[in-house]
C-alpha positions as protocol buffer text, in pm:
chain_id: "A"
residue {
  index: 1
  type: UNK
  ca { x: -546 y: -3000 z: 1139 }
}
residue {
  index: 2
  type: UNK
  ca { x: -457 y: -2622 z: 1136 }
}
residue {
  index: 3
  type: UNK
  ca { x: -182 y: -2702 z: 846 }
}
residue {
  index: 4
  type: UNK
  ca { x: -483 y: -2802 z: 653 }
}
residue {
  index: 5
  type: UNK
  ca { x: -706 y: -2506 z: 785 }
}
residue {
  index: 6
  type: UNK
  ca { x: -385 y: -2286 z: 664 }
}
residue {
  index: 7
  type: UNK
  ca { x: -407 y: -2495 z: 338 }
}
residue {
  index: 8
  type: UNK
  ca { x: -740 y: -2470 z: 286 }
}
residue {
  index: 9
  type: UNK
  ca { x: -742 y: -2064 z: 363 }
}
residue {
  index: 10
  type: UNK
  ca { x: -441 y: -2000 z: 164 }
}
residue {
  index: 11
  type: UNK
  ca { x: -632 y: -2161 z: -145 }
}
residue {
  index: 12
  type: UNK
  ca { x: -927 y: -1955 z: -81 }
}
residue {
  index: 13
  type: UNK
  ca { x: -755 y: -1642 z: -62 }
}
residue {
  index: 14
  type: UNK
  ca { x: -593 y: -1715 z: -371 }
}
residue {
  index: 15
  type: UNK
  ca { x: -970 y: -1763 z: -536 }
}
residue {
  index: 16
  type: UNK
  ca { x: -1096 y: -1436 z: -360 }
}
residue {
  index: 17
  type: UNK
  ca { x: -785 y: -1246 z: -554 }
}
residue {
  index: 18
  type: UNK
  ca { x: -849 y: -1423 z: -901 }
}
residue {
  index: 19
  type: UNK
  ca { x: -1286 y: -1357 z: -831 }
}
residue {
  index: 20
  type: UNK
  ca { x: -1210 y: -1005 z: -776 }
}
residue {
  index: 21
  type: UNK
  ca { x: -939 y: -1004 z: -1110 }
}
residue {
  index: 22
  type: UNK
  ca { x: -1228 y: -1119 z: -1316 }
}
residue {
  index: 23
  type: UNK
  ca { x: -1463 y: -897 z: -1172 }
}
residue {
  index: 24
  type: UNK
  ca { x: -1219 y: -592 z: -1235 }
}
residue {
  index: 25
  type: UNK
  ca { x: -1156 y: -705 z: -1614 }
}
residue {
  index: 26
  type: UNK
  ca { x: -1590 y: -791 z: -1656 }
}
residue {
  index: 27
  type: UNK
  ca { x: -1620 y: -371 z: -1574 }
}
residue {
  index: 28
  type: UNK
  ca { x: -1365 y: -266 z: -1784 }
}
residue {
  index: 29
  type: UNK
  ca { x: -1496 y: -490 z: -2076 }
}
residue {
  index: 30
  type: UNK
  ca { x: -1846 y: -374 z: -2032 }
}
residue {
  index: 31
  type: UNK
  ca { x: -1737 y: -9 z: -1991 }
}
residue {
  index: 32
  type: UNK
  ca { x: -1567 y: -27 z: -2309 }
}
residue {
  index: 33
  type: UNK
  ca { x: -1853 y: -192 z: -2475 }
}
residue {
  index: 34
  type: UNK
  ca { x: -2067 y: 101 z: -2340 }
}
residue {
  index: 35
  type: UNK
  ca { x: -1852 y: 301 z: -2452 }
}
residue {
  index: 36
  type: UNK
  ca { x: -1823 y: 204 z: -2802 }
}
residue {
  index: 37
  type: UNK
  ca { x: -2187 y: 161 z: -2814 }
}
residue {
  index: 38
  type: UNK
  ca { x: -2222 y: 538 z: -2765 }
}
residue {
  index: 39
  type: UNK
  ca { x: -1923 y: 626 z: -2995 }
}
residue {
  index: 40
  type: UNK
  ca { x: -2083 y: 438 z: -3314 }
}
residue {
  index: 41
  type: UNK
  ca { x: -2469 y: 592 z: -3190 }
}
residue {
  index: 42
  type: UNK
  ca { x: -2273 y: 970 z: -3201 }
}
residue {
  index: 43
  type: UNK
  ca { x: -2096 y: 839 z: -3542 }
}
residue {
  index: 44
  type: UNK
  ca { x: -2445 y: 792 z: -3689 }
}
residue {
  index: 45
  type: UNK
  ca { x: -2668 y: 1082 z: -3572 }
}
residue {
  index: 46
  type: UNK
  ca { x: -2397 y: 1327 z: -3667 }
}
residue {
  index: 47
  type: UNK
  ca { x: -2216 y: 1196 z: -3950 }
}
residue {
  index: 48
  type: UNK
  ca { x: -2406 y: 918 z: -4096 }
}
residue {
  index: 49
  type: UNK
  ca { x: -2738 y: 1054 z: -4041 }
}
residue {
  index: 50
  type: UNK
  ca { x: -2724 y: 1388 z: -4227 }
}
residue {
  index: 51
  type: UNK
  ca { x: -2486 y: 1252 z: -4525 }
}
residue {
  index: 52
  type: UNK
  ca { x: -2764 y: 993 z: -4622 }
}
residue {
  index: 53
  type: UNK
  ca { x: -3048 y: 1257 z: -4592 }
}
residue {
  index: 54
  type: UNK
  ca { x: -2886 y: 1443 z: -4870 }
}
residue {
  index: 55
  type: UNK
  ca { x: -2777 y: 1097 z: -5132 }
}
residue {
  index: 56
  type: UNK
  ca { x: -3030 y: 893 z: -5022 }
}
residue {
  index: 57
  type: UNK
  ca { x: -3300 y: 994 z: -4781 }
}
residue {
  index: 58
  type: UNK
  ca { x: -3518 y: 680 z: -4827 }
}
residue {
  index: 59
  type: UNK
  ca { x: -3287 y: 496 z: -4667 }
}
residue {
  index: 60
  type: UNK
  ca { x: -3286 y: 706 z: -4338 }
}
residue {
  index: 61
  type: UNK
  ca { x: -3656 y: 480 z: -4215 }
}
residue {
  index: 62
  type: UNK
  ca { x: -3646 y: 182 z: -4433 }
}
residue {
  index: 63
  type: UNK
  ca { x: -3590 y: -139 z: -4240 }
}
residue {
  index: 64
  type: UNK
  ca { x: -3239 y: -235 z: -4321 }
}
residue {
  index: 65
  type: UNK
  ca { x: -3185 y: 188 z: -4260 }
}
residue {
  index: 66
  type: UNK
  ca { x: -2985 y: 414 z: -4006 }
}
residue {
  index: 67
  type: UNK
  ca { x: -3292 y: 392 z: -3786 }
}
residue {
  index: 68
  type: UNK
  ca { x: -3347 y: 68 z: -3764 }
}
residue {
  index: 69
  type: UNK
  ca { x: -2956 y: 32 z: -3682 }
}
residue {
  index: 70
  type: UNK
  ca { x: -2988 y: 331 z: -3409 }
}
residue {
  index: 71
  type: UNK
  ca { x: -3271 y: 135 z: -3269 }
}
residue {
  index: 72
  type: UNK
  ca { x: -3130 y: -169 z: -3222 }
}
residue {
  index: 73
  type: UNK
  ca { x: -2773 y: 2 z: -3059 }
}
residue {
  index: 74
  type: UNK
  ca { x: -3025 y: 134 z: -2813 }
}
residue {
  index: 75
  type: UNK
  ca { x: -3161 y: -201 z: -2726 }
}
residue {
  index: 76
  type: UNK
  ca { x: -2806 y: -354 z: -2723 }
}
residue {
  index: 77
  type: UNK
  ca { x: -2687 y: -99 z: -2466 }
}
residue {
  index: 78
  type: UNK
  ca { x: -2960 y: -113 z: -2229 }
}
residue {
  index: 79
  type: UNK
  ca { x: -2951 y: -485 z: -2248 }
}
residue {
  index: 80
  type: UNK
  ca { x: -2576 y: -448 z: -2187 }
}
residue {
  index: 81
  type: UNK
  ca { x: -2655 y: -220 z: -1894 }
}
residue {
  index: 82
  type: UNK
  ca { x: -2947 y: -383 z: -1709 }
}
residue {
  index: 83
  type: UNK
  ca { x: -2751 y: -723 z: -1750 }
}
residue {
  index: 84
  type: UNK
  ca { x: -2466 y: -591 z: -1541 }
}
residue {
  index: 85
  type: UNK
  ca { x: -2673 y: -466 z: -1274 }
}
residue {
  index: 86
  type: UNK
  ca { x: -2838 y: -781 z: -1206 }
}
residue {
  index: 87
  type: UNK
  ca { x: -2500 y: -965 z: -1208 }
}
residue {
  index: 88
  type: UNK
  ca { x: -2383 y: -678 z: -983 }
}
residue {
  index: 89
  type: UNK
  ca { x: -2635 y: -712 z: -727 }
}
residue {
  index: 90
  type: UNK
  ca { x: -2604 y: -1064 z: -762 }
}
residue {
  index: 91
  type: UNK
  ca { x: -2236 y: -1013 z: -712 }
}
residue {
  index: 92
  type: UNK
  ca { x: -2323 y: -816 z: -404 }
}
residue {
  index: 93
  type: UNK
  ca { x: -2594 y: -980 z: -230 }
}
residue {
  index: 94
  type: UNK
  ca { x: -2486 y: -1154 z: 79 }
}
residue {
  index: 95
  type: UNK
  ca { x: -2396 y: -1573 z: 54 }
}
residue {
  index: 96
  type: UNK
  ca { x: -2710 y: -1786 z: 130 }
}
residue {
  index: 97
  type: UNK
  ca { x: -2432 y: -1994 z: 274 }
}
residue {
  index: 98
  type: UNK
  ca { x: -2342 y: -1774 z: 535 }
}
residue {
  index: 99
  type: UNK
  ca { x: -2665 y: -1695 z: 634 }
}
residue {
  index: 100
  type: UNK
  ca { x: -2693 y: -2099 z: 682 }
}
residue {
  index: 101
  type: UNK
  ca { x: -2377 y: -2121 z: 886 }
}
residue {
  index: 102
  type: UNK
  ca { x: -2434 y: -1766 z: 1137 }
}
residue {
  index: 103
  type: UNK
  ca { x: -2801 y: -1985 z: 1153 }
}
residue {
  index: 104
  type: UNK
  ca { x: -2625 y: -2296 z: 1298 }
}
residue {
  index: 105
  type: UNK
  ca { x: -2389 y: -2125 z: 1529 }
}
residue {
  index: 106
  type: UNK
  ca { x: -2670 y: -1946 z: 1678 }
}
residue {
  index: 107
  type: UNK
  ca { x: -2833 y: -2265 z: 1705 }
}
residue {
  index: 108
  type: UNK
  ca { x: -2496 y: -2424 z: 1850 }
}
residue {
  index: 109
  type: UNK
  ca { x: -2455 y: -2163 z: 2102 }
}
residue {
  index: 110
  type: UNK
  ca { x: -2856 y: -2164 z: 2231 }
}
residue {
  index: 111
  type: UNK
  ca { x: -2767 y: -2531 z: 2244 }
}
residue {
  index: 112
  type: UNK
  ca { x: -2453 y: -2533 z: 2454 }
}
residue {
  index: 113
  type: UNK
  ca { x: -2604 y: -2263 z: 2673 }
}
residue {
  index: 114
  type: UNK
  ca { x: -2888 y: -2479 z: 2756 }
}
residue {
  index: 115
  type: UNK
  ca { x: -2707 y: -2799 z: 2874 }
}
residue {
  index: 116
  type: UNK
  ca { x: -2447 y: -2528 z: 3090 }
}
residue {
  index: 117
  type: UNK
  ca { x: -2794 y: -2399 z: 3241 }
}
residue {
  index: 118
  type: UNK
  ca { x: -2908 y: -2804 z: 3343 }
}
């Protein structure tokens, strides 16, 4: 029986390293997309932006324009951001699991204490 505990502990541990791998690699790929995000935003107001005022100012506000592209970067990055909160705190929060199995070992030890007490 404790071969299989060891087993069973040794695969776990091995899940808990690869969990926290992916985790790791998840914030580096959405810092880089943030970053990006904010390098392409900066490559438009400053260099985009003011060359198309002077050839071709109509297309600064027209739908398929700078601003409509700006806009949408904007969305994209606080969709990108808000989305890895919530799987953060998800991430975070505390195993319903757990909560289930501290539950039943309270319940196990009021029990046992009881029948000692009879």
């Amino acid at each position: 029986m404790r071969e299989s505990n060891c087993r069973v502990e040794e695969k776990l541990e091995k899940i808990d390293v690869k969990v926290n791998q992916i985790a790791l690699d998840a914030e580096l790929h959405q810092t880089t997309i943030d970053k990006l995000i904010n390098n392409i935003q900066s490559l438009i107001e400053h260099i985009l932006w003011p060359v198309t005022g002077q050839i071709k100012p109509e297309l600064l506000q027209s739908p398929k324009g700078l601003q409509s592209i700006l806009t949408k970067m904007e969305n994209l990055q606080l969709s990108l951001r808000d989305d890895y909160k919530i799987r953060r705190k998800r991430a975070e929060s505390p195993l319903p699991i757990a909560e289930k199995s501290t539950a039943s070992k309270e319940k196990n030890t009021k029990a046992s204490s009881s029948t000692k007490q009879s």
